[in-house]
Every structure is written in structure tokens, then in C-alpha cells.
C-alpha positions in Angstrom: 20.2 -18.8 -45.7 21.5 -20.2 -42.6 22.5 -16.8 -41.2 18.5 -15.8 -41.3 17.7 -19.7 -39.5 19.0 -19.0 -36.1 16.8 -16.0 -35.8 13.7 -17.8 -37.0 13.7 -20.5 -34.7 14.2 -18.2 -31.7 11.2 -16.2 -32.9 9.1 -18.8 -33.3 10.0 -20.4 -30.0 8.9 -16.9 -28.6 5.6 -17.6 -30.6 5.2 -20.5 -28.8 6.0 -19.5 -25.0 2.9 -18.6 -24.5 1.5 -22.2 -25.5 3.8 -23.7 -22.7 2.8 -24.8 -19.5 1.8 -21.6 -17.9 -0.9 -20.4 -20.5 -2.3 -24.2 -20.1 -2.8 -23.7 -16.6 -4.7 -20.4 -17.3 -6.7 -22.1 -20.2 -7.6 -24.0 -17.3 -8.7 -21.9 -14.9 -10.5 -19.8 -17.1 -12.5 -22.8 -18.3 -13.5 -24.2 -14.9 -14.6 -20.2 -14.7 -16.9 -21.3 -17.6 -17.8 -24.4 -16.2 -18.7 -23.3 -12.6 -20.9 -20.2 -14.4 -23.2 -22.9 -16.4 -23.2 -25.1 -13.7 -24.9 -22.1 -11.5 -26.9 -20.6 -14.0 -28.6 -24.6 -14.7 -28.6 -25.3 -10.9 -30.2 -22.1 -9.8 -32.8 -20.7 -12.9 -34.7 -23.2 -13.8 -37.0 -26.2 -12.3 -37.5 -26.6 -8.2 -35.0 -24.0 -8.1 -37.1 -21.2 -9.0 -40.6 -22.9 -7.9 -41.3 -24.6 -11.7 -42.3 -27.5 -13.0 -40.0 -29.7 -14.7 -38.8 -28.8 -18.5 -35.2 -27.8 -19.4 -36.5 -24.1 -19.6 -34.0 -21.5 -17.9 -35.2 -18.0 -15.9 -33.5 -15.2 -18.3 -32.1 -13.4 -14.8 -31.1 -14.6 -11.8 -30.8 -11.7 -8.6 -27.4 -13.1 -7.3 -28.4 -11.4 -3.9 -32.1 -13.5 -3.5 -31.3 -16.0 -6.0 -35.2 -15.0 -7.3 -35.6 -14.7 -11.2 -36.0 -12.1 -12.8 -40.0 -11.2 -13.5 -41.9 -9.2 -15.9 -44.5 -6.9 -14.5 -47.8 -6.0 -16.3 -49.4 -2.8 -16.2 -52.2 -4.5 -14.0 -49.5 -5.5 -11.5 -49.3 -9.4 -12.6 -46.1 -10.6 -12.7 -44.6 -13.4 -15.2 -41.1 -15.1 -14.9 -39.1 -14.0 -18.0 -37.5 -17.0 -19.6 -36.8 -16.2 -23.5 -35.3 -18.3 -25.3 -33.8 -16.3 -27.8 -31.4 -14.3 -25.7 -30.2 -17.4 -24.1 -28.7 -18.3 -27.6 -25.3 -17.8 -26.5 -25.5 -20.1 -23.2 -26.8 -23.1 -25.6 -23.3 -22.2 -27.5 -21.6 -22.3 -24.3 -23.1 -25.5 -23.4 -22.2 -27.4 -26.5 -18.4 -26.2 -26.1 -18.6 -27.0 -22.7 -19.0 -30.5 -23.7 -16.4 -30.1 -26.7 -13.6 -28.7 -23.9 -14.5 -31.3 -21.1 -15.6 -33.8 -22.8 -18.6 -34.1 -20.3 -21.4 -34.2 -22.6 -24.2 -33.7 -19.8 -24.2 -29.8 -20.9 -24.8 -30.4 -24.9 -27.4 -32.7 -23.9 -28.9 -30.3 -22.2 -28.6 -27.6 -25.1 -30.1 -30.2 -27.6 -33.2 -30.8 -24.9 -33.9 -26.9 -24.1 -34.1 -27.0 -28.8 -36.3 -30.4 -28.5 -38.6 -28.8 -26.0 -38.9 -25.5 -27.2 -39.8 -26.8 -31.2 -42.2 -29.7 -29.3 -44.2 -26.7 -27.4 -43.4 -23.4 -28.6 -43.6 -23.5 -32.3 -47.2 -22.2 -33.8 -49.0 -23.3 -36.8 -47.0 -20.9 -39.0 -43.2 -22.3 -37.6 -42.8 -19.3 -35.5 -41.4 -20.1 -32.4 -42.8 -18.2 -29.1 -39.5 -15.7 -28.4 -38.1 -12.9 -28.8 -38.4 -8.9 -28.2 -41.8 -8.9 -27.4 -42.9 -12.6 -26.5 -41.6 -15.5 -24.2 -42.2 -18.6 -22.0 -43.1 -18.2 -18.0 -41.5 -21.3 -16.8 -43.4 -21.5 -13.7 -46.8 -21.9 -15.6 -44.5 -23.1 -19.3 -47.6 -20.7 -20.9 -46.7 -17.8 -23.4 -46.7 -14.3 -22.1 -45.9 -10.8 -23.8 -46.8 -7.1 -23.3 -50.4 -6.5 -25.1 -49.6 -3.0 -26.4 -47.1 -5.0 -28.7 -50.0 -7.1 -29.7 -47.4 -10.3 -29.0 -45.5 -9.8 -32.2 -42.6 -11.7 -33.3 -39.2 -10.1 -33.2 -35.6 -10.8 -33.4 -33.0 -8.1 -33.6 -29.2 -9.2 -33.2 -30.2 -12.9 -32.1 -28.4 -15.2 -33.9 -30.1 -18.4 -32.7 -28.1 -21.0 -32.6 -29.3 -23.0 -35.9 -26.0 -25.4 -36.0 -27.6 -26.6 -33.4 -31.3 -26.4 -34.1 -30.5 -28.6 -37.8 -29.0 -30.8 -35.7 -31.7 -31.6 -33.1 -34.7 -31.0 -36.1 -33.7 -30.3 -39.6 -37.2 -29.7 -40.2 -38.7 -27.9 -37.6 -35.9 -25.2 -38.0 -36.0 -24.9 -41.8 -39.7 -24.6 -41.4 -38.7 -21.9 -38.6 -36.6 -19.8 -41.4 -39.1 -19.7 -43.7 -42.0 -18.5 -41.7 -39.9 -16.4 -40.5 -39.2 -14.5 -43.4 -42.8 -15.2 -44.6 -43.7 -13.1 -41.8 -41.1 -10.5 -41.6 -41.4 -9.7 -45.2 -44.3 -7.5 -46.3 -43.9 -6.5 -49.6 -41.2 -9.0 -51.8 -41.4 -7.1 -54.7 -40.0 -4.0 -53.0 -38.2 -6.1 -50.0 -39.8 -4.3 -47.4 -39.2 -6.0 -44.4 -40.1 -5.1 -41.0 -39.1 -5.8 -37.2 -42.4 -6.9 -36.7 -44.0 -10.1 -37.8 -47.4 -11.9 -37.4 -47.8 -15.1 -35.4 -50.0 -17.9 -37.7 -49.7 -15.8 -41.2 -50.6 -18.5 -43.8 -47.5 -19.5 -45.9 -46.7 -17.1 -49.2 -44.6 -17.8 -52.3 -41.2 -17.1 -50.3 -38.3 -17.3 -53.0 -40.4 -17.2 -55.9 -41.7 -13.8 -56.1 -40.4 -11.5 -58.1 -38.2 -8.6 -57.2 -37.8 -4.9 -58.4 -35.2 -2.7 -56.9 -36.0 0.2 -55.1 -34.0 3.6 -54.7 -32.0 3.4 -50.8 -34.2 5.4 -48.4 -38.0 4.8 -50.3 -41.0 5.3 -47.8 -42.4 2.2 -46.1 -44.8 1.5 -43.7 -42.1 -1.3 -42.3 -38.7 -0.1 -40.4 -35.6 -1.9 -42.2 -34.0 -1.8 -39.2 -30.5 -3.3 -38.9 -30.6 -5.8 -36.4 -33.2 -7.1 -37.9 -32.7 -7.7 -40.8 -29.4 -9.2 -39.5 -31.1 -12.2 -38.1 -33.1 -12.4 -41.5 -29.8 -12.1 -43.6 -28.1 -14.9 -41.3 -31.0 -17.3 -40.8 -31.4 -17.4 -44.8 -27.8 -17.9 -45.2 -27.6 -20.9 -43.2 -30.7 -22.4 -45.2 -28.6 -22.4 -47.9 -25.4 -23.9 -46.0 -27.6 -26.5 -44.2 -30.2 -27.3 -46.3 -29.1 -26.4 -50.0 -32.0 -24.2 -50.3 -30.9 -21.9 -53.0 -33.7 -19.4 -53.3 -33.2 -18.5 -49.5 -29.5 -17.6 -50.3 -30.5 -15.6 -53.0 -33.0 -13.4 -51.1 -30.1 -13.6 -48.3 -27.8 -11.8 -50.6 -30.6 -9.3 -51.8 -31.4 -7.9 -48.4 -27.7 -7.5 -47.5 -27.6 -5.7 -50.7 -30.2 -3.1 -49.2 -27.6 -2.0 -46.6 -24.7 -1.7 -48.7 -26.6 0.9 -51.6 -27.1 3.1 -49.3 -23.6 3.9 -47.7 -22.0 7.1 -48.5 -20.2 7.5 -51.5 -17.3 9.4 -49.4 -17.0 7.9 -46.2 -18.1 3.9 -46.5 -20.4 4.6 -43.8 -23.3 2.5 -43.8 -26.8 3.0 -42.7 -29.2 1.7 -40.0 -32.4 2.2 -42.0 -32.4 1.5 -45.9 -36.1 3.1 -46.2 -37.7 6.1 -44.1 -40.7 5.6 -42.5 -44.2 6.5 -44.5 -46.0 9.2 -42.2 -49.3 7.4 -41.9 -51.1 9.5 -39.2 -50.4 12.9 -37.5 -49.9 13.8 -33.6 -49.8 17.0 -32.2 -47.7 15.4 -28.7 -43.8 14.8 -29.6 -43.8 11.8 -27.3 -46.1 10.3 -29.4 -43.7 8.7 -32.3 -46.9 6.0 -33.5 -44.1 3.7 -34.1 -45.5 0.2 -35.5 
């Protein structure tokens, strides 16, 4: 036994060099790296900075050569400052740990403000919130913009909103979020065809309780069963469940995750962007015209 001790401790003393004083100094470094990055991007895209009135909203780009934010421009020529809220998930993450690391908490204060603001003023009648792929804020006039050929729909592919967070600011605003956002996302329960796309202010259906028939991988639907998107429905469900015990949500969380696994090749494991083809609802004779919906 004590032959095989000796060797142990000098491996785990090996384990634990890089622990020592050295790596703490880079730890260091690389978090003031951190911390000078949020401090810029807070200092520089939002408020006075960029020519807006006061609110804890955040330009989503920042030319580092003008210091101007990034804008939108519309097929008329009007320009809107692009601040969406949904791909600035991440930086609310970075926030919070900010505060968790440095024990400053002026950056999770922040993060918990930018989630207060946005449920007080961007939520709609239905508990969608005004975001991403095709909608978001212009901080400069804090009024909702989005390309019309889009018709303003609500998408989220690959978000991941911060919802730890979000339960923690408003419980109820966010579950209310969740659900509409399924509500809207979900056209057709029985068959769980789901799209990218989802209406603004669509009345409230029976969610969880519908029933539920499985379909064969790759039926037709008018909705694409994109991925990413239903990633964010997957995940958003899930942590219904984990935050607010809501078991049905769970449950539909685990039958849409199903959708992608069915289809995987038999051989290979390889799974599938799509679990449904796309229902051919009109015909073009111009292959740059895909009439995707």
C-alpha cells in the first residue's frame, strides 16, 4: 500500500500546481478582462452614450472605430437602433457572475433592471415579449421595430434567455412568458407541429391538456420544426417544470425532444434538423422564390 502512496501524493500535487499562485494571477487578469468588457459595453451602448433616453436598454453593436451603434436600415431608408434583447442573454449571464466573482453587485443589479424593464414595457397582451429574430426595441425612441415582410413575428432560435434570472426578478411574468410562448409556437398539439414563427396577442389555448397522437418522423406540415427552435421551446418548458413545478410543461418538454431523436438514423446516430418536411402549399416558376413562411 505504502509503495503506491508516495506516487499519489506527487500526482496529485502536480494536479494541483496549476491552482497555485500563478494560475490565480491569471484567473485574475482574465476576469478584470471580463470586467473592463462590461464595463465598456454598459458605459458606451446605451443611454446619453448613444443619444437615448434613460432606461437600462443596451445598443446590440457598438462600431469600436465611431463608437456609433449598430442600426437597422429599412427598405425606405429609415434607420432604427438595434437593441434586442434576446441576443444579449449571455451579457445578463455575465453580469450576474460579474457580481458573483467581484462581489460588486452594481452589474446584477443591472441584469435584474434590463428583466424588470423589459417585462414592465415589452411584454404584449398574450406574455410575448417584443424580441427576437425578427422584432426588437430602438432605444433611442424605446418603441418596437421589425422588418414588415416578416409581419413582426415572434422568433427565438438558439436563445436561451436567461430564465434563472427572469423567475427571480418576476416569477409570474416569465411563466406567463413560457406559456404563450408555446401557445404561439405550437400550431397543431395533436400532431406537435410547431413552427419558428409565432403570432403576437394569440388568445390563450388549452396548452398541456390537449391530447397528443404521434406522427411518423418527416410528416408534411405547413410549420418548419426547425432545430433551434424548438431548442428554446424544449428548454423554456423544462425550466417551467424545475422552477415552477409545472408538470404538464415537462411533459410536452420531453415530447418535442422526442421528435428529434425518432428520426436519427438507425446506422449512424445522426440526428436531424427538421423532424417534418415542408407541405408544398403554392408553386413558383423562379428558384429564388423558396415562399418560405
Amino acid at each position: 500500500m505504502r509503495r503506491h502512496l508516495f506516487p499519489a501524493i506527487a500526482w496529485l500535487c502536480g494536479l494541483a500546481a496549476p491552482f497555485g499562485p500563478a494560475a490565480h494571477a491569471q484567473g485574475a487578469d482574465r476576469l478584470a478582462v471580463v470586467q473592463r468588457y462590461a464595463d465598456t459595453v454598459l458605459a458606451k451602448a446605451g443611454g446619453q452614450a448613444i443619444g437615448a433616453p434613460a432606461s437600462p436598454l443596451l445598443a446590440s453593436g457598438i462600431d469600436p472605430r465611431t463608437g456609433q451603434p449598430l442600426v437597422w436600415t429599412f427598405p425606405d431608408g429609415r434607420t432604427a437602433v438595434l437593441s434586442n434583447f434576446s441576443a444579449q442573454q449571455n451579457f445578463m449571464r455575465v453580469l450576474v457572475w460579474l457580481s458573483n466573482l467581484t462581489g460588486d453587485e452594481r452589474y446584477r443589479q443591472r441584469a435584474r433592471e434590463t428583466v424588470r424593464y423589459y417585462f414592465d414595457h415589452y411584454q404584449d397582451p398574450s406574455g410575448l415579449l417584443i424580441w427576437g429574430g425578427h422584432r426588437f426595441i430602438d432605444p433611442r425612441t424605446l418603441a418596437p421595430e421589425g422588418p414588415s415582410e416578416k409581419e413582426m413575428v415572434h422568433e427565438l432560435k438558439n436563445a436561451y434567455p436567461y430564465y434563472e434570472l427572469m423567475f427571480e426578478v418576476d416569477k409570474p411574468a416569465t411563466a406567463r412568458f413560457i406559456r404563450a410562448f408555446w401557445n404561439a409556437h405550437v400550431h397543431d398539439w395533436k400532431t406537435l407541429e410547431t413552427s419558428r414563427h409565432g403570432v403576437y396577442g394569440k388568445p390563450m389555448g388549452a396548452l398541456w391538456s390537449q391530447p397528443f397522437e404521434q406522427q411518423p418522423p418527416f410528416s408534411a406540415t405547413k410549420g418548419l420544426s426547425f432545430l433551434n427552435a424548438g431548442n428554446d421551446l424544449i428548454y423554456s418548458a423544462s425550466l417551467l417544470y424545475k422552477y415552477d413545478q409545472d408538470a404538464g410543461a415537462l411533459t410536452w418538454a420531453k415530447r418535442l425532444a422526442q421528435q428529434y431523436v425518432l428520426p436519427r438514423d438507425p446506422k449512424t446516430g445522426l440526428g436531424v434538423y427538421q423532424f417534418t418536411q415542408a407541405l408544398q402549399r403554392a408553386h413558383t416558376t423562379d428558384d429564388r422564390d423558396t415562399l418560405s413562411k
